[in-house]
C-alpha positions as CSV (number, residue, x, y, z in Angstrom):
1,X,107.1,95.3,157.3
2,X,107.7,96.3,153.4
3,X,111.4,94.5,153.2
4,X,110.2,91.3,155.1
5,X,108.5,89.0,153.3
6,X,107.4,85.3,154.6
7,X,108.4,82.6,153.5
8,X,105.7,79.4,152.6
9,X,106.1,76.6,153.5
10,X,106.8,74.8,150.4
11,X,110.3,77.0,149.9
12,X,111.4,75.9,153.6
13,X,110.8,72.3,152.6
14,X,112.8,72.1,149.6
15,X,115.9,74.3,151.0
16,X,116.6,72.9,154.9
17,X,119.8,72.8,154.2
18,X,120.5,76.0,153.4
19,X,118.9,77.6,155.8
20,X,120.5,75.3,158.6
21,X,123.9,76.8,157.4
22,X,123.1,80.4,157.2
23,X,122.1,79.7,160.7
24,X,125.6,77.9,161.9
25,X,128.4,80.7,159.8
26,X,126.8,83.2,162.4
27,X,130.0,83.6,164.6
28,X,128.6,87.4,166.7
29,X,125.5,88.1,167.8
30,X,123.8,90.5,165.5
31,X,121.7,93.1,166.9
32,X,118.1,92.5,167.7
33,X,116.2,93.3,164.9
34,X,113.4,96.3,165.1
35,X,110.4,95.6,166.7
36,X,108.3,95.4,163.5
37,X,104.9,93.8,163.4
38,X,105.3,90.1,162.0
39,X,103.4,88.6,159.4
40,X,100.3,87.2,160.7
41,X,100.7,84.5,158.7
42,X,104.3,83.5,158.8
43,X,106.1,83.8,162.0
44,X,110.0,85.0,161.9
45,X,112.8,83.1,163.4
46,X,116.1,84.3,164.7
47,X,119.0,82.0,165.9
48,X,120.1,83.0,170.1
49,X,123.0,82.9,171.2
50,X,123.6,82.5,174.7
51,X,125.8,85.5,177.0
52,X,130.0,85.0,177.1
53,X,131.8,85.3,180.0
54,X,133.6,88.1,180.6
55,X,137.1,88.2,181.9
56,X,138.0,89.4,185.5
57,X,139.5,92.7,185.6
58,X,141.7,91.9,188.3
59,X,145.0,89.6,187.8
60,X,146.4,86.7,190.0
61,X,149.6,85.4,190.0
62,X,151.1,83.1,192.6
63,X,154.5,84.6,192.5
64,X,153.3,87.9,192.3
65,X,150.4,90.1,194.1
66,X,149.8,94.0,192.6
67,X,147.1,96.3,191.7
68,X,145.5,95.7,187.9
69,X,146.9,99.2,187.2
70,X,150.9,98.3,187.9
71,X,150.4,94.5,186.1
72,X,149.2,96.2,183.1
73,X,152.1,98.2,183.2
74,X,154.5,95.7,183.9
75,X,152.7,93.4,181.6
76,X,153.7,96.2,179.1
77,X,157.1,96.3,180.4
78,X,157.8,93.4,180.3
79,X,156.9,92.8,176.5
80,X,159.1,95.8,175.8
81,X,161.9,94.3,177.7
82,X,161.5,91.5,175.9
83,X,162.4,93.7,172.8
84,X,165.5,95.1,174.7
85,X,169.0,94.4,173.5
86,X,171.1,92.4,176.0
87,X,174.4,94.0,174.9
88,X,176.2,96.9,177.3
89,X,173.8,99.8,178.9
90,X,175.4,102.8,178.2
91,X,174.0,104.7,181.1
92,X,174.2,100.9,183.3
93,X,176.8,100.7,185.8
94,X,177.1,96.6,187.8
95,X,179.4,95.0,189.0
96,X,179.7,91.1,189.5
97,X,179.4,88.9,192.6
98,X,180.9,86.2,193.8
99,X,179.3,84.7,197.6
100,X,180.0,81.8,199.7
101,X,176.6,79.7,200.1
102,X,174.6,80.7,202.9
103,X,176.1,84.7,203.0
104,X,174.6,87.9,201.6
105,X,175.2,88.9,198.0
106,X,174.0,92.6,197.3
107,X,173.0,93.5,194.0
108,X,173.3,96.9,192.2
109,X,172.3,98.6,189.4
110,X,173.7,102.3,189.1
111,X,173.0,105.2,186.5
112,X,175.6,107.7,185.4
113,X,173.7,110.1,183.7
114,X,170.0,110.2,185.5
115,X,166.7,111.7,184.2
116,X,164.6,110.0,186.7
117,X,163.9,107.4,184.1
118,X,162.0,103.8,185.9
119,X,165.3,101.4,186.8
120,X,163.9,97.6,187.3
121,X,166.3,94.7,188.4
122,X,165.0,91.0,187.0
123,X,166.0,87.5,187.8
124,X,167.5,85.1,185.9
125,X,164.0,84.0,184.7
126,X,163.5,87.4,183.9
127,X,161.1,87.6,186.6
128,X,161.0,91.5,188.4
129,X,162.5,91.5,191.6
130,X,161.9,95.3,192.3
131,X,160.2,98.1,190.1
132,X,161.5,101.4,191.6
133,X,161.0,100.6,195.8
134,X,158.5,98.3,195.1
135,X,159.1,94.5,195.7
136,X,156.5,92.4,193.2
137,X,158.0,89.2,193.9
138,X,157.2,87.0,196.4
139,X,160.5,86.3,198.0
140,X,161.4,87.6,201.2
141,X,165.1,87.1,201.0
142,X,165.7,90.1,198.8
143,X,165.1,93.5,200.6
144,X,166.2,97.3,199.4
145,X,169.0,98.8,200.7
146,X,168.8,102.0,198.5
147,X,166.9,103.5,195.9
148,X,166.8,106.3,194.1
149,X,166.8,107.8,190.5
150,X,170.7,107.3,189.6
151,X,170.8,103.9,192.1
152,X,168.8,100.3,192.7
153,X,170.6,98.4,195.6
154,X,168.9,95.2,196.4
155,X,170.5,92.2,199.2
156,X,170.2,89.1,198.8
157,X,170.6,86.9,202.3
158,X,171.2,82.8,202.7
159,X,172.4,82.7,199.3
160,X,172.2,78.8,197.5
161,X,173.1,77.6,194.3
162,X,169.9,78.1,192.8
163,X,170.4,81.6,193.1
164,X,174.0,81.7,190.5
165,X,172.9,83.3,187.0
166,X,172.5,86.6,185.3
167,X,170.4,89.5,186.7
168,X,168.9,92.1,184.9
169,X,169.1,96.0,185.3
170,X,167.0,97.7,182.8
171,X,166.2,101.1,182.9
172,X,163.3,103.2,180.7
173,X,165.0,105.6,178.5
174,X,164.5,106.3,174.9
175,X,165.6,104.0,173.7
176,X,165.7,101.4,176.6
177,X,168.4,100.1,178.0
178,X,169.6,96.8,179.5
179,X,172.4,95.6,181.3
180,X,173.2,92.2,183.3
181,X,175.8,91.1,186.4
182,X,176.6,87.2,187.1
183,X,176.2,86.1,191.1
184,X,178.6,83.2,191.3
185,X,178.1,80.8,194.5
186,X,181.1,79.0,196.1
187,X,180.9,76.0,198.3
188,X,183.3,75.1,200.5
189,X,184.0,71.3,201.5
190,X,181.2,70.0,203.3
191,X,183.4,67.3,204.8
192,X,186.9,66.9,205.1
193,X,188.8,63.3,206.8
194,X,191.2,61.1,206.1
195,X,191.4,57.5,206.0
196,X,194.1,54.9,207.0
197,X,193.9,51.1,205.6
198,X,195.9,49.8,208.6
199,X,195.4,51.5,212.2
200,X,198.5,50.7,214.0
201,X,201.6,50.8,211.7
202,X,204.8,48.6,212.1
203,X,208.2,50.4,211.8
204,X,209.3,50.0,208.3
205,X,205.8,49.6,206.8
206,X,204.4,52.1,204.1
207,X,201.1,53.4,205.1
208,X,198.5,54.3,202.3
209,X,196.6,57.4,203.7
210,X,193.7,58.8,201.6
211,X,191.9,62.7,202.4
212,X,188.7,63.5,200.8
213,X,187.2,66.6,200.6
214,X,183.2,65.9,199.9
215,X,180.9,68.4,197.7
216,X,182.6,71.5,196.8
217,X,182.4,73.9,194.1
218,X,185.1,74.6,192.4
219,X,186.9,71.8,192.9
220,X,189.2,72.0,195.9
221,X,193.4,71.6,195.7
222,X,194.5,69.1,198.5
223,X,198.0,69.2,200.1
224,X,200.0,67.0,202.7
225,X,202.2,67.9,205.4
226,X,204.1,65.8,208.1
227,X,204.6,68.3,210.8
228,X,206.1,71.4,209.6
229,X,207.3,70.0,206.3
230,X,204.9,69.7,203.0
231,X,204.9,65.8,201.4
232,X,204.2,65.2,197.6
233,X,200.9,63.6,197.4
234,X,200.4,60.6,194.9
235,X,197.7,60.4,192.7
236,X,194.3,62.8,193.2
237,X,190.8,61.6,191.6
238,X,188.2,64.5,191.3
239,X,184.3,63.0,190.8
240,X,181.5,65.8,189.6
241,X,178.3,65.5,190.6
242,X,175.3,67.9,189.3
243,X,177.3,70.9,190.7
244,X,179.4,69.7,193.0
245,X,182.8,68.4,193.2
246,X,184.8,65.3,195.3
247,X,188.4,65.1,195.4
248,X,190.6,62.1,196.9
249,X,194.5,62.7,197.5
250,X,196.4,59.9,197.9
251,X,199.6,59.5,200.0
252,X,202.1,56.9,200.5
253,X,204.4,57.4,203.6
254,X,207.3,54.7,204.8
255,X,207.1,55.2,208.9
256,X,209.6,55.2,211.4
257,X,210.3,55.2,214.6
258,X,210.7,58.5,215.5
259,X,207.3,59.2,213.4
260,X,205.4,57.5,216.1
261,X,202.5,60.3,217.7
262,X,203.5,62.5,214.4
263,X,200.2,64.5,213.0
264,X,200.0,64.3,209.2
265,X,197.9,67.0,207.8
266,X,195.7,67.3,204.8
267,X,195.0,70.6,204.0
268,X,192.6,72.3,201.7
269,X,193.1,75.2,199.2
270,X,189.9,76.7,198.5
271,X,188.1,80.0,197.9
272,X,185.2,79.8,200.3
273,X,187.5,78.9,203.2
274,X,190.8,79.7,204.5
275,X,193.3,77.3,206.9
276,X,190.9,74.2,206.3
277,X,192.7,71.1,207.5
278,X,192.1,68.0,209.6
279,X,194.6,66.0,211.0
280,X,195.4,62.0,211.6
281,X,198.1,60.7,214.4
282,X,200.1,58.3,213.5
283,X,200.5,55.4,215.1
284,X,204.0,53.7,214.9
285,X,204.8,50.3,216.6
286,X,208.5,49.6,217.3
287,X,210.6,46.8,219.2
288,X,212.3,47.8,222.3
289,X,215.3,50.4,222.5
290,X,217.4,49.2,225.1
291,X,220.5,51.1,227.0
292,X,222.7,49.8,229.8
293,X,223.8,52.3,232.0
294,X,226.5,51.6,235.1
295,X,225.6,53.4,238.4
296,X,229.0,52.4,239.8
297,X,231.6,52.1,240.8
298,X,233.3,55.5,241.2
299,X,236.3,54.5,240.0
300,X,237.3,54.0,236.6
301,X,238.6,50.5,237.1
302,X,235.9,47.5,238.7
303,X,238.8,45.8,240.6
304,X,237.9,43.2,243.0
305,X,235.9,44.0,246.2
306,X,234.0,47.3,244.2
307,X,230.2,47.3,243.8
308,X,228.7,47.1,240.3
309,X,225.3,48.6,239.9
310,X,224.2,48.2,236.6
311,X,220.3,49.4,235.1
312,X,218.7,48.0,231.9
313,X,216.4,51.2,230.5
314,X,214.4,49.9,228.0
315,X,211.6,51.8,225.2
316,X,209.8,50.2,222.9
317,X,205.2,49.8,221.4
318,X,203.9,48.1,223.0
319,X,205.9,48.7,226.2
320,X,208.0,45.8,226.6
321,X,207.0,43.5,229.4
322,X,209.6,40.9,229.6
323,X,212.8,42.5,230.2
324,X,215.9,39.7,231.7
325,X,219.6,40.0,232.3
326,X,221.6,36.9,231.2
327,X,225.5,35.6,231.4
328,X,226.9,34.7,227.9
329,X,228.5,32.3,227.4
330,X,228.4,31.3,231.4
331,X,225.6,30.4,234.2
332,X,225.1,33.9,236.3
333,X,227.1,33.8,239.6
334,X,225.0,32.9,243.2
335,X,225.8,36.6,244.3
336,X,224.6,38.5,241.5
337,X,221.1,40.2,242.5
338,X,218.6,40.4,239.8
339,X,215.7,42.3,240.3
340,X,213.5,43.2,237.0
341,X,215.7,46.2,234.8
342,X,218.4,46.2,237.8
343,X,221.7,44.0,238.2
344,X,223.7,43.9,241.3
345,X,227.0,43.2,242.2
346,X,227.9,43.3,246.1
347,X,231.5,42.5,245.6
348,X,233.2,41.7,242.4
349,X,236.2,39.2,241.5
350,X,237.5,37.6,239.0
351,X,235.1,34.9,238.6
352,X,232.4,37.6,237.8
353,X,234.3,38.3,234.3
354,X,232.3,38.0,231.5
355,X,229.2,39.3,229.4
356,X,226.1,40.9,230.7
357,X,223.1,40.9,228.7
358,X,219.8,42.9,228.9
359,X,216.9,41.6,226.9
360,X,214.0,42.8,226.3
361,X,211.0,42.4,223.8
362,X,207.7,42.8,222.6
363,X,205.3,41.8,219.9
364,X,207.0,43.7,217.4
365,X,210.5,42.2,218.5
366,X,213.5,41.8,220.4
367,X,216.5,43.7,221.1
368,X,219.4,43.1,223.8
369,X,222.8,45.2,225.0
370,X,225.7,43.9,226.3
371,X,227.9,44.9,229.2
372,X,231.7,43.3,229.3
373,X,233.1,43.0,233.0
374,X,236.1,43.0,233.4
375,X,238.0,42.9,237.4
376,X,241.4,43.9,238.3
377,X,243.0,43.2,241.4
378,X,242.8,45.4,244.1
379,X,245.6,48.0,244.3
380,X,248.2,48.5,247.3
381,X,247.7,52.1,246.1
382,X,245.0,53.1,244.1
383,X,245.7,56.3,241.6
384,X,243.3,59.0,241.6
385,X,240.2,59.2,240.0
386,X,240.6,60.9,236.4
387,X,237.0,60.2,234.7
388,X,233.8,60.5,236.0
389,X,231.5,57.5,238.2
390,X,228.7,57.2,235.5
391,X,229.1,55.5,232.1
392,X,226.2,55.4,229.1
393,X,225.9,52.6,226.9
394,X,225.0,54.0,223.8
395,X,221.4,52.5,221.8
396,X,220.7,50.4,219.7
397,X,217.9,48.4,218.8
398,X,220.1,45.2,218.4
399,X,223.3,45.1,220.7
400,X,225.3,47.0,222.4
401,X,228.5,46.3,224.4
402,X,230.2,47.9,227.3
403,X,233.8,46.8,228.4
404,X,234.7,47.3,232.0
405,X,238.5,47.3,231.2
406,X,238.3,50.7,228.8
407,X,239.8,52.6,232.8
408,X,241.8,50.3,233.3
409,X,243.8,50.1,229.8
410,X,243.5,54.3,229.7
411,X,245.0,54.3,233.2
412,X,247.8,51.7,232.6
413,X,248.5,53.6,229.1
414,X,248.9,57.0,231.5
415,X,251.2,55.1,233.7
416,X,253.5,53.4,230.8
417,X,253.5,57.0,228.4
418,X,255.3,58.3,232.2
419,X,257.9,55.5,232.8
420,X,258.8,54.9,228.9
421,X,259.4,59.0,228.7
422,X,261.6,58.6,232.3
423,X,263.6,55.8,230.5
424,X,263.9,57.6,227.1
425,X,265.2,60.6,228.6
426,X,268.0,58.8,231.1
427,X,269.3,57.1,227.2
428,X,269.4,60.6,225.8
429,X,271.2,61.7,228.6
430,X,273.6,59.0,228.7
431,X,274.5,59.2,224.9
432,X,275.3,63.0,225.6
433,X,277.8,62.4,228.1
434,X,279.4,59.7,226.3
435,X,279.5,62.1,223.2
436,X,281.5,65.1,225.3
437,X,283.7,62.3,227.0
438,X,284.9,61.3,223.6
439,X,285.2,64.2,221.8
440,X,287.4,65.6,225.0
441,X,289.6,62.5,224.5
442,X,289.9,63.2,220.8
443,X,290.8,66.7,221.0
444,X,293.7,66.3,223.1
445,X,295.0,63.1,221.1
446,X,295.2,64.1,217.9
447,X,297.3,61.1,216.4
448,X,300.8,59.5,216.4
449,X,303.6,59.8,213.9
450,X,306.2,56.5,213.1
451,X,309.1,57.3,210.8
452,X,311.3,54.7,208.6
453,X,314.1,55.2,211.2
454,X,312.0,54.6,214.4
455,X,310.9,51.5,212.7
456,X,310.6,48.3,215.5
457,X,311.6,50.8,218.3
458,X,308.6,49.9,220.0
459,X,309.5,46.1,220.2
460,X,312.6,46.8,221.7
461,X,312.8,45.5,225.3
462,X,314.9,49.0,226.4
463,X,316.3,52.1,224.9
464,X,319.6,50.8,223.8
465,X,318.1,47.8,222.0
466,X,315.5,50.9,220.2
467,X,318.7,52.5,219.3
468,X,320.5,49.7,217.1
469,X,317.1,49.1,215.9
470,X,316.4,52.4,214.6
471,X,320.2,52.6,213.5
472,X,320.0,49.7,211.2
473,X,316.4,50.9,209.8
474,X,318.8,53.9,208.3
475,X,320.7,52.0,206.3
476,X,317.6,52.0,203.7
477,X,317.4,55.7,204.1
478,X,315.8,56.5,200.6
479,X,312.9,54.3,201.5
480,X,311.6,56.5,204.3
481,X,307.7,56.6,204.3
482,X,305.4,57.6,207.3
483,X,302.5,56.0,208.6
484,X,299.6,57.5,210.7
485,X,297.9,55.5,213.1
């Protein structure tokens, strides 16, 4: 070859160096040279260069499985969308969506105007859910319910929290456009109770009752009823945690009586659910309630030889179990039959007068009522019966007393109101006759005249004697005066 020329072996002694670089700054394989005849002399070496792999023409992707035709042009897509403003589409219509966890969310992305441009609806990792009808990504929870060139309508079933974020509807016009909708997930209260520090409540007590409603999102309001009628609740806590919210509502209630078996209801406002509420009875313990009631007798008045029946009702939590009837103030008499709530009287009399008393109690407490008796004596003729035969004690939780004589003082009060009006109207009566008798005797003598000259006429013992006696009186003529008597 005229261009190639050997080298000796002298020059390749004093230059290794160089020759060893020349050889190393080679980055591509060159050609092979032409097939030219060598030197016979000096042989020619070339540096080799082992083959390069080349890449697959197919592409893998564990999220995703499509022909190498579509991933290059969703490759290409995607680096354009990329590029894409994030502003308003103009030709875009969505619409946001708010689920409950565990419900469907469906997903659109409309086009006013169409020209059968490509519409493609992304993730929020910008990952492509569906290209046209065609699902790339491996998740089975989204499926098309429509497509066509002015709509995309993709559902979205079993909805969780990791699905909340912005989705992407872009569609390839000149120049492209982009547009995004928000899915927002609500939780509602996993768990909602209420807890009590005591179980069973005294009457009086305040009870301290706490309702928590456990991971929700938003956080939930909380609101307190007893019955029909809505409490103010004390002081609420709210605790976040990741995502989720935990709110405690605290109430303070002062129980009675009358509260005992009451529901008090803690009820939740939330957006995911409607009428959420749970309930907690309360449990109220009281000391006894206790009423005497008498059965007999049917008259008004206990007079001596009736029946007294008398009954000891008693209510109380615990039920009271001791319940006694006592004399106060007295032993109880050899005839009186006791037997448990129930006193009885075969025949009364006046050695039975006194106070009855009821008793009863519990562990909370004891209460008692009394009953007075009072006996009359029996009647030769008994008046008839003006009130009815059964009389109520009325409650109380301390004492109560009944007195046997209120028919006999309303019956005597009857019976004097008659007598004192008889006696009243015989005065009145009297004091008008009297009144005519006088006036009569008045009217017919009006008076009686005495002059100077009949003066000591009516000492005289007879006429004649009136005569000289009126004759001297005239002797003082000029002192004449009259006189009425």
């Amino acid at each position: 070859m005229a261009g190639l020329r050997a080298e000796s072996p002298r020059r390749r002694q004093l230059h290794p160096r160089r020759r060893r670089r020349r050889v190393a700054t080679v980055a591509q394989p060159e050609p092979p040279p032409e097939s030219h005849p060598p030197s016979s002399s000096l042989p020619l070496r070339l540096p080799f260069f082992p083959p390069q792999p080349q890449p697959s023409p197919s592409v893998s992707c564990p999220a995703f499985s499509f022909p190498p035709s579509l991933a290059l042009f969703l490759l290409a897509a995607a680096a354009a969308a990329s590029m894409l403003p994030t502003g308003d589409g103009q030709n875009l219509v969505t619409e946001d969506v708010t689920v409950v966890e565990g419900e469907v969310a469906t997903i659109s992305c409309r086009v006013k105007n169409s020209d059968d441009s490509v519409i493609q609806l992304l993730n929020p990792n910008r990952q492509t859910i569906y290209f046209r009808d065609f699902r790339p990504l491996k998740d089975s929870r989204f499926q098309l319910v429509n497509f066509s060139s002015s709509e995309l309508r993709v559902s979205l079933t079993n909805v969780s929290i990791s699905d909340e974020g912005r989705y992407f509807c872009q569609l390839y016009t000149d120049p492209p456009q982009e547009y995004y909708m928000t899915i927002t997930v609500l939780v509602p209260p996993r768990n909602l109770r209420i807890e009590s520090q005591k179980e069973t409540i005294m009457e009086g007590e305040e009870v301290e009752l706490n309702c928590t409603a456990m991971a929700s999102r938003p956080a939930t309001t909380i609101r307190w009823f007893k019955g029909s009628k809505e409490l103010s609740a004390g002081k609420t806590e709210v605790e976040q945690w990741s995502d989720m919210f935990t709110v405690t509502s605290q109430l303070s209630l002062k129980v009675k009586r009358e509260d005992d078996g009451v529901p008090v209801i803690c009820q939740v406002d939330h957006p995911a659910v409607k009428d959420l509420q749970t309930k907690y009875y309360l449990d109220v313990m009281y000391k006894p309630e206790v009423q005497v009631l008498q059965n007999s007798p049917a008259q008004p008045l206990t007079r001596e030889g009736d029946l007294l029946d008398l009954l000891c009702q008693v209510k109380g939590k615990p039920e009271p179990l001791d319940v006694t009837w006592i004399r106060v103030d007295d032993e109880m008499p050899q005839h009186v039959l006791v037997s448990g709530s129930n006193l009885h009287i075969e025949s009364l009399n006046k050695s039975d007068n006194g106070t009855y008393r009821c008793e009863a109690s519990n562990e909370v407490g004891t209460s008692f009522s009394d009953y007075v008796l009072y006996v009359y004596d029996s009647p030769t003729t008994l008046p008839p019966p003006t009130t009815t035969t059964f009389t109520t004690i009325p409650t109380t939780t301390t004492t109560t007393a009944t007195d046997s004589r209120a028919g006999e003082e309303s019956a005597i009060t009857a019976v004097d109101h008659a007598v004192i009006g008889g006696v009243v109207a015989v005065v009145v009566f009297a004091m008008l006759c009297l009144l005519i008798i006088l006036g009569r005797y008045f009217a017919r003598h009006k008076g009686t005249y005495f002059t100077h000259e009949a003066k000591g006429a009516d000492d005289a013992a007879d006429a004649d004697t009136a005569i000289i006696n009126a004759e001297g009186g005239q002797n003082n003529s000029e002192e004449k005066k009259e006189y009425f008597i």
